[in-house]
Steps between C-alpha positions, in 0.01 A plus 500: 500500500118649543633667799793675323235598187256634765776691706612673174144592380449659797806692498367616148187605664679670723750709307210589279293637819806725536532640127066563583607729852812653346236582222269611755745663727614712194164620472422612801777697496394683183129533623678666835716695253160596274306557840756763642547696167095505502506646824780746508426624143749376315777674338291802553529435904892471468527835304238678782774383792796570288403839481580553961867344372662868630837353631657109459372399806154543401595361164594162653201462723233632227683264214438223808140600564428539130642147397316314803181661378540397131646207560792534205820679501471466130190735461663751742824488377336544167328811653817650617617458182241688333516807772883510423390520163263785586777725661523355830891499590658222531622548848144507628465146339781346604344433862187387320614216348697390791187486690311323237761198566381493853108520462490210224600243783201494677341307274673170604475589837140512474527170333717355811204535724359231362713265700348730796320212676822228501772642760846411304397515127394877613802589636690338174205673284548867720891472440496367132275832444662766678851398423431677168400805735762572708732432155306841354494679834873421561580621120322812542663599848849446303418634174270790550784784731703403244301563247349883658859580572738383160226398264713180323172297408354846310828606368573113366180440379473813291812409310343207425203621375687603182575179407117381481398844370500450143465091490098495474254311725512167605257301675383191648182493582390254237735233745317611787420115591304620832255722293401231260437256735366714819394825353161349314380322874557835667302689241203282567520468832469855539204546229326276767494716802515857301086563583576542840437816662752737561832403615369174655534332152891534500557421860308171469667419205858549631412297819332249237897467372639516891317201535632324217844546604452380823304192346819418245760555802303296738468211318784542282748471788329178601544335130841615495606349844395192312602484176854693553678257670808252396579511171332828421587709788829338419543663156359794598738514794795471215315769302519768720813390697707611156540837655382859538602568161259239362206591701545874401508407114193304553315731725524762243435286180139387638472852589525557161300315366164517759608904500380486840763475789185449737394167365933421478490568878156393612510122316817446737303590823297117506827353443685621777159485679562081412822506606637442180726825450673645754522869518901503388374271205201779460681833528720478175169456312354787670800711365458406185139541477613924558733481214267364280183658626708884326492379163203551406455855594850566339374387186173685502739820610670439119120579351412837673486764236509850596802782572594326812507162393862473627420555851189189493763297356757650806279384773454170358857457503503640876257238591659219346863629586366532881378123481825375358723715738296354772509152404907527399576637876314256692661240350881599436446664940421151707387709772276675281358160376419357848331850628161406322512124538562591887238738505207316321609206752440747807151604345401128454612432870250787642230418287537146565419621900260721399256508170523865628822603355421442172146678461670794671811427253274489193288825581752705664775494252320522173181694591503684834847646537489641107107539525609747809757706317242536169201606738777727710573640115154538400400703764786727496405523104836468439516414161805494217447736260784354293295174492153679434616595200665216419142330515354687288816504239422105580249479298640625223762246441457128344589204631534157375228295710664221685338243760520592831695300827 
């Protein structure tokens, strides 16, 4: 009997040291979130690169560079939403947003390389990450000549915009659990390393949240290789195994409510890390998490006030309408379904070989490859004039505030 009340206090101990490193883990990703915006400028950085977007190719990449320097699709989106309510077309946009999906899932990669040191929880950790990836990048190669050639996502989203147009603002930041409970830690830990000089003070700091992740994922995939086992992995195991439909509903419901598909996508990392999800138990959650990570944006869209407040609310709709088209395909197309799973498994499998891989991975498809195309734009001064103006028209128009991803 005193072995049975000691076993179960220290499984109490234990699932309480994981609540402390998800707590931790979700702060380090907002202080890497904070650190990056510090760095890049912010908002203000994402309207700067938007302003090379001359064709949709460029769109994509910059939407992708701008979103893995700020660290939220949410902001950018947001920011794209304010250009198209500064004149830019909507066209130009379109590409935008679809790139924003693909930058805002680096963040749990960079949280999967905290497993970097153990050989099989990083190649569960590397897939679990970048199965979100090759969802985006496989969306985007489908969706975007379609899009430059027939224009259905433009076309259906601007009929819907009349329906929101005259319905008023909505909002829910006030339910924006993550914010309550992360936001105020962030804030400080910032204010602590803000006397620095130069740019060395937000550098340190976002390493100083790099570190925390890989802290939480280290030793949160050893807890949970303890305390999820029999009847726990058991009912999770039941959980998840309800279907694809389930896991989408959920996916995009804590989306919701954290309004932050990066913290959705990175708390799921440690557990496949552990062993305790597999990737086809992951995925659906993954695909939710980009439903739900729209809505927020979209409702923000409904407060822009200005003469082209249809056309914010427009590319809302395109971004959520892109997400849900994306999502809907991949799952009704079993092909489709597999083609990410498949791929994040063939990532995992080099990276498990070499560490390599996944620095090269990291670097190369969010910063180098659209860092190249931005410099090859600068220096050719090639710069929209359609989105110049829109920048300045920008700052003309309101916005609700909203928390960012």
């Amino acid at each position: 009997m005193e072995n049975s009340n000691t076993e179960a206090k220290s499984s109490l101990f234990a699932w309480f040291g994981v609540v402390a490193l998800v707590y931790l883990l979700m702060v380090g990703v907002g202080i890497i979130g904070a650190g990056f915006k510090w760095l890049s400028g912010g908002p203000e950085g994402a309207e700067m690169l938007f302003s090379f977007a001359t064709n949709p190719i460029v769109g994509v990449v910059l939407g992708t560079l701008a979103t893995a320097l700020v660290q939220s699709s949410s902001t950018v989106t947001a920011v794209i939403v304010a250009l198209v309510a500064g004149g830019m077309p909507v066209e130009i946009a379109v590409p935008m947003v679809m790139g924003a999906n693909m930058g805002t899932t680096i963040t749990n990669t960079i949280v999967s390389l905290g497993n970097i040191g153990e050989t099989k929880a990083f190649h569960r950790s590397f897939s679990a990450a970048t199965v979100h990836d090759f969802f985006n990048l496989y969306a985007i190669i489908i969706f975007l000549p379609i899009e430059i050639m027939f224009h259905p996502l433009q076309s259906a989203a601007g009929v819907m915009s009349h329906w929101f147009l005259d319905e008023g603002s909505a909002s829910i930041s006030s339910l924006n659990v993550l914010a309550m409970v992360i936001k105020p830690v962030v804030v400080f830990s910032q204010s602590l390393f803000e006397s620095m000089p130069g740019t060395i003070d937000a550098i340190v700091f976002t390493v100083f949240g790099i570190g925390l992740v890989f802290f939480s994922v280290l030793y949160m995939s050893k807890i949970l290789k303890v305390v999820m086992t029999g009847k726990a992995k058991s009912l999770l195991d039941k959980a998840l195994g309800k279907g694809i439909f389930i896991g989408i509903v959920a996916g995009t419901v804590i989306t919701l409510i954290v309004q932050s598909s990066s913290t959705t996508t990175s708390l799921l990392v440690p557990l496949a890390g552990a062993g305790v999800l597999s990737l086809r138990q992951i995925f659906p959650f993954t695909l939710g998490a980009n439903i739900g990570t729209t809505v927020t944006a979209l409702l923000a869209a409904t407060a822009v006030i200005g003469g082209n407040k249809i056309f914010a609310l427009q590319i809302a709709l395109v971004h959520f309408l892109f997400n849900f088209s994306g999502v809907l395909l991949f799952v009704l197309v079993p092909r489709l379904y597999d083609l990410p799973i498949r791929s994040a498994e063939w990532l995992g499998a080099l990276t498990e070989k070499n560490r390599g891989y996944a620095f090269g991975y990291i670097f190369g498809v969010f910063f180098v490859i659209p860092g190249s195309i931005f410099g090859g734009q600068s220096i050719l001064n090639d710069t929209s004039a359609d989105i110049l103006k829109a920048e300045e028209n920008a700052k003309q128009v309101e916005i609700i505030e909203k928390e960012p991803e």
